[in-house]
Residue frames as a rotation matrix with the C-alpha (Angstrom) as fourth column:
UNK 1
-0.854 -0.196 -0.481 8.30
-0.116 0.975 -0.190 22.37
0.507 -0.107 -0.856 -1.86
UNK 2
-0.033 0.937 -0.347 5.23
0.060 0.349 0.935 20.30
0.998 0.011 -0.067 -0.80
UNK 3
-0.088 -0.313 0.946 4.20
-0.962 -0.218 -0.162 20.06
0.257 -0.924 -0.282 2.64
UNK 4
-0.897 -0.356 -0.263 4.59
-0.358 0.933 -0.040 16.63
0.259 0.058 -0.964 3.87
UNK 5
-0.025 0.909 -0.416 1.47
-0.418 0.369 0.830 14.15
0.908 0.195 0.371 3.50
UNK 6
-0.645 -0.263 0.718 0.14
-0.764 0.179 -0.620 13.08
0.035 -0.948 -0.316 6.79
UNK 7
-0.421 0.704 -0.573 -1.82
-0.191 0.548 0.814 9.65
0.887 0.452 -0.096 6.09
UNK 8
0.111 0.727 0.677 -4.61
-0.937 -0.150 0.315 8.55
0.331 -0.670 0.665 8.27
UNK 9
0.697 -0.212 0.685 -3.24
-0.250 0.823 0.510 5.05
-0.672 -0.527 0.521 8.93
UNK 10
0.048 -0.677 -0.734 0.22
-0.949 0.197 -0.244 3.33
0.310 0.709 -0.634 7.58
UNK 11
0.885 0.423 0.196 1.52
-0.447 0.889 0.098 -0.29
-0.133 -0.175 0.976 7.08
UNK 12
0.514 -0.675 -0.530 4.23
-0.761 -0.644 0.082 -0.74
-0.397 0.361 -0.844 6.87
UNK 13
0.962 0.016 0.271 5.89
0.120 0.871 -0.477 -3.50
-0.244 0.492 0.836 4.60
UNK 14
0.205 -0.973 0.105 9.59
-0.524 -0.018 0.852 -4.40
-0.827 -0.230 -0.513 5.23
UNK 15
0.821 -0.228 -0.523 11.08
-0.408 0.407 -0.817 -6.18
0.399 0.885 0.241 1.45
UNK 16
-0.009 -0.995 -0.096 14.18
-0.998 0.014 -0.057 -7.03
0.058 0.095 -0.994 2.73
UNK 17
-0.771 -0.468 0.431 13.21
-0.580 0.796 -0.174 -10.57
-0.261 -0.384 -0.886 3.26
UNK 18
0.696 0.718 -0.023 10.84
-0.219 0.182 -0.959 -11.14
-0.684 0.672 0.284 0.37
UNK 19
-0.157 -0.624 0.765 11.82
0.691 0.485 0.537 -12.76
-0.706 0.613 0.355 -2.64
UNK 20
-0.717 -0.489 -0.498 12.85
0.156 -0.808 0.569 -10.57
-0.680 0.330 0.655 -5.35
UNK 21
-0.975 0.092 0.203 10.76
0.214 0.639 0.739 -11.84
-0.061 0.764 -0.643 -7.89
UNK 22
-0.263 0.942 -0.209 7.69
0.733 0.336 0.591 -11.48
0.627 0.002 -0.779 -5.99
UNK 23
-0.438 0.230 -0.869 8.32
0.400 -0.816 -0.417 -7.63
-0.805 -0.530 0.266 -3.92
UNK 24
-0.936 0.333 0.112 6.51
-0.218 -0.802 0.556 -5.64
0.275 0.497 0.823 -6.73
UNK 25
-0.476 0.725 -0.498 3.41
0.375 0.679 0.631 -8.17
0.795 0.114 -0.595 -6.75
UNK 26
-0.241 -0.067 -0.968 3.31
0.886 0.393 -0.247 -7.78
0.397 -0.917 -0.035 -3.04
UNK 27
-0.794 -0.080 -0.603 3.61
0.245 -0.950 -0.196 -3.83
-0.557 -0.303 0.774 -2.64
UNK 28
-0.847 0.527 -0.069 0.80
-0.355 -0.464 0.811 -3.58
0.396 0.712 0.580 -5.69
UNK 29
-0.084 0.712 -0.697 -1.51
0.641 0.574 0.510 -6.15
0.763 -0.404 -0.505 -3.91
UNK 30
-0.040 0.232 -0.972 -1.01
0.930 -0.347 -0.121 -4.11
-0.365 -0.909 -0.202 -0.40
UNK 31
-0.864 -0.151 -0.481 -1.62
0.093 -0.985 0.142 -0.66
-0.495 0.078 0.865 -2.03
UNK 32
-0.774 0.600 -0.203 -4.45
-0.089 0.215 0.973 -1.99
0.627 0.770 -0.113 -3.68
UNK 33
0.203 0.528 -0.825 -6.25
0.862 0.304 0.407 -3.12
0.465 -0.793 -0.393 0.19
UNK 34
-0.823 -0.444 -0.354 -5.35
0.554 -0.765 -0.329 0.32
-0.124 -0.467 0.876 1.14
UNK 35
0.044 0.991 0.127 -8.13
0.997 -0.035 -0.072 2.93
-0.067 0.130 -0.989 1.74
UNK 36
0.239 -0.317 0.918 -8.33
0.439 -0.808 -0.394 6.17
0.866 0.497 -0.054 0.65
UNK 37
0.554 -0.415 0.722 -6.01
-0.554 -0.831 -0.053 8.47
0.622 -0.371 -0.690 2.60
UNK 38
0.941 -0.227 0.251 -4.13
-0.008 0.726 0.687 5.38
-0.338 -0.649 0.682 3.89
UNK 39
0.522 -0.809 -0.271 -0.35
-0.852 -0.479 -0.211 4.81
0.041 0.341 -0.939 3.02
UNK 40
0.926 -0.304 -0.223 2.01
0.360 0.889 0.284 2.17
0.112 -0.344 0.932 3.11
UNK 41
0.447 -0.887 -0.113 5.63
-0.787 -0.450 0.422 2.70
-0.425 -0.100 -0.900 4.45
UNK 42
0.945 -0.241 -0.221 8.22
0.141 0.910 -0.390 0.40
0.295 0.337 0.894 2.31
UNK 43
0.232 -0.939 -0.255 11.73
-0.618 -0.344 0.707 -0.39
-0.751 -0.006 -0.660 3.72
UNK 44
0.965 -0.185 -0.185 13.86
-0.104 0.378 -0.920 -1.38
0.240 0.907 0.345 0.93
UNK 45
0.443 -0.894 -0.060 17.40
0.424 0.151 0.893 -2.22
-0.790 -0.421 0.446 0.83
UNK 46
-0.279 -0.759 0.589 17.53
0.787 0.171 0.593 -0.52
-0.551 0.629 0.549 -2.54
UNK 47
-0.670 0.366 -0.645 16.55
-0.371 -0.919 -0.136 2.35
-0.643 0.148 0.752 -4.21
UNK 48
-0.283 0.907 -0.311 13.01
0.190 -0.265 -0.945 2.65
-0.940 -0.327 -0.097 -4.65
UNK 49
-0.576 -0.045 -0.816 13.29
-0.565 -0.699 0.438 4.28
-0.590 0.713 0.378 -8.30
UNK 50
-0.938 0.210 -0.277 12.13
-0.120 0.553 0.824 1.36
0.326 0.806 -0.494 -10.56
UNK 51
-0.464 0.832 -0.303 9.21
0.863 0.348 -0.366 0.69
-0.199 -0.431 -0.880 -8.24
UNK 52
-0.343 0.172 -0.923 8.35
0.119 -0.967 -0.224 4.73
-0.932 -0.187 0.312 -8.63
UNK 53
-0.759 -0.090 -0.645 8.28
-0.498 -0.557 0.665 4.43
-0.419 0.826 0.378 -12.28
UNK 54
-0.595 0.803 0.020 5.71
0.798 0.594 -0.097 0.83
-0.090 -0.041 -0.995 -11.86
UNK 55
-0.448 0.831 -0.329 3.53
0.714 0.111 -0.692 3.31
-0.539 -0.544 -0.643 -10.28
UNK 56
-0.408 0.129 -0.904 3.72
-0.194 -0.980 -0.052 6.15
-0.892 0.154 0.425 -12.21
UNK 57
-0.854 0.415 -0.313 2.95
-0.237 0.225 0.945 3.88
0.462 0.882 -0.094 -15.61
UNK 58
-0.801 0.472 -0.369 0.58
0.473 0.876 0.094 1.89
0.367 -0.099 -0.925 -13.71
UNK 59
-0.172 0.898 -0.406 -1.21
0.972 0.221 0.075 4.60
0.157 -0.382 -0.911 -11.69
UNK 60
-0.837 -0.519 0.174 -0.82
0.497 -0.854 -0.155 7.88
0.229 -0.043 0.972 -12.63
UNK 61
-0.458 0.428 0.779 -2.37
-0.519 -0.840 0.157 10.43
0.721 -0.333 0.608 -10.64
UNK 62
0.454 0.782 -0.427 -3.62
-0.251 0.572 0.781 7.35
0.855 -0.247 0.456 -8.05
UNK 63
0.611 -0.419 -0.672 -1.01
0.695 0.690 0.201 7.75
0.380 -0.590 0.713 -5.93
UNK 64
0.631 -0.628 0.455 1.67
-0.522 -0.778 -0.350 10.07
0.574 -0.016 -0.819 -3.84
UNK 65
0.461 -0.744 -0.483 5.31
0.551 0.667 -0.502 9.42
0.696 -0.034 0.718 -2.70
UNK 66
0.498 -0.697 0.516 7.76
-0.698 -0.675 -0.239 10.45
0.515 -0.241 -0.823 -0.43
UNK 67
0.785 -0.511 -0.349 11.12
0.459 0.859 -0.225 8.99
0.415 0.016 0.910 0.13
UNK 68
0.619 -0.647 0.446 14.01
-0.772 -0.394 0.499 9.35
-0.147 -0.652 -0.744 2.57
UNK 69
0.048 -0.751 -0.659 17.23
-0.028 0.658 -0.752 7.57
0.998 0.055 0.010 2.25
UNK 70
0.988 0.066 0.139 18.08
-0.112 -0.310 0.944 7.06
0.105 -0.949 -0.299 6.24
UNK 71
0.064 -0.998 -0.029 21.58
-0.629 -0.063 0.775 5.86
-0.775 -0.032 -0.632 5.81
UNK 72
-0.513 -0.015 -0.858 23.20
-0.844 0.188 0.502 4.01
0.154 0.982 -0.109 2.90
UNK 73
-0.989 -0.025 -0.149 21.69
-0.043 0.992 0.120 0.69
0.145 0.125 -0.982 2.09
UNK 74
-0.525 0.842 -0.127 17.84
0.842 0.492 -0.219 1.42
-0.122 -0.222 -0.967 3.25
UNK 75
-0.876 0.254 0.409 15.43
-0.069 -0.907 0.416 3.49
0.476 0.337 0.812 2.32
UNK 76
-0.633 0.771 -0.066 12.08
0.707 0.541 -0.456 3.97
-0.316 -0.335 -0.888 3.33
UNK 77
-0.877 0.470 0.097 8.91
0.036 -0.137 0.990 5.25
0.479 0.872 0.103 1.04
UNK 78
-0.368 0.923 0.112 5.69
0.327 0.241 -0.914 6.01
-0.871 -0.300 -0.390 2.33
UNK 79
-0.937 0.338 0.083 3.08
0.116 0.077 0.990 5.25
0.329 0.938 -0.112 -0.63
UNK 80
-0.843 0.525 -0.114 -0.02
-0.067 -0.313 -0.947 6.79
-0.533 -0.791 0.300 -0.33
UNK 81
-0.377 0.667 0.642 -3.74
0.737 -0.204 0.644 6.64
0.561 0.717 -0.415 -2.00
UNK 82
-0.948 0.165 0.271 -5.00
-0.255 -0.906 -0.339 9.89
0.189 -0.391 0.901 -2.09
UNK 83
-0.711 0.689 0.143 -7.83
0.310 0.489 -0.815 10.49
-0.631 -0.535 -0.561 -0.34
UNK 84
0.573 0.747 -0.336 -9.44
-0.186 -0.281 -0.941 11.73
-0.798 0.602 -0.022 -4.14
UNK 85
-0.264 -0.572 0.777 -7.91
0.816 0.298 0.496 10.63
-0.515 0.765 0.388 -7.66
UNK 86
-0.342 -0.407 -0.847 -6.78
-0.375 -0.767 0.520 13.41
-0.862 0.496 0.110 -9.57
UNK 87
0.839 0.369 0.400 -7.98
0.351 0.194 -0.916 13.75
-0.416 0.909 0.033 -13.20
């Protein structure tokens, strides 16, 4: 197992009280104003998965993850741009 990513600054970007419709939009727009080796932390009230697979079509190798469930119902995700894109 990896060692955990330590980013050089986080945001952190609470969904629970965003409209459904419009939390991808939102998380792609702030990950986009991110600078390398920055991160964003998302809480979620739901698993995370579908948003994981966005990124992986959308930005593969342009990104790392790591996710923690803290108790049921919320998760939180810290999305990172590396501080080089992988070929």
């Amino acid at each position: 197992m990896s060692a955990p990513i330590t980013p050089v600054a986080v945001i952190v970007v609470d969904i629970g009280t965003v409209d459904p419709r419009e939390r991808h939009s939102m998380i792609f727009d702030t990950f986009a104003r991110l600078a390398p080796g920055q991160a964003l932390e998302l809480v979620s009230d739901h698993n995370p998965e579908p948003l994981l697979e966005e990124f992986a079509s959308e930005l593969p190798n342009g990104f790392w993850w790591q996710c923690e469930q803290g108790r049921p119902y919320l998760w939180r995700v810290l999305i990172g741009k590396p501080v080089t894109v992988l070929d």
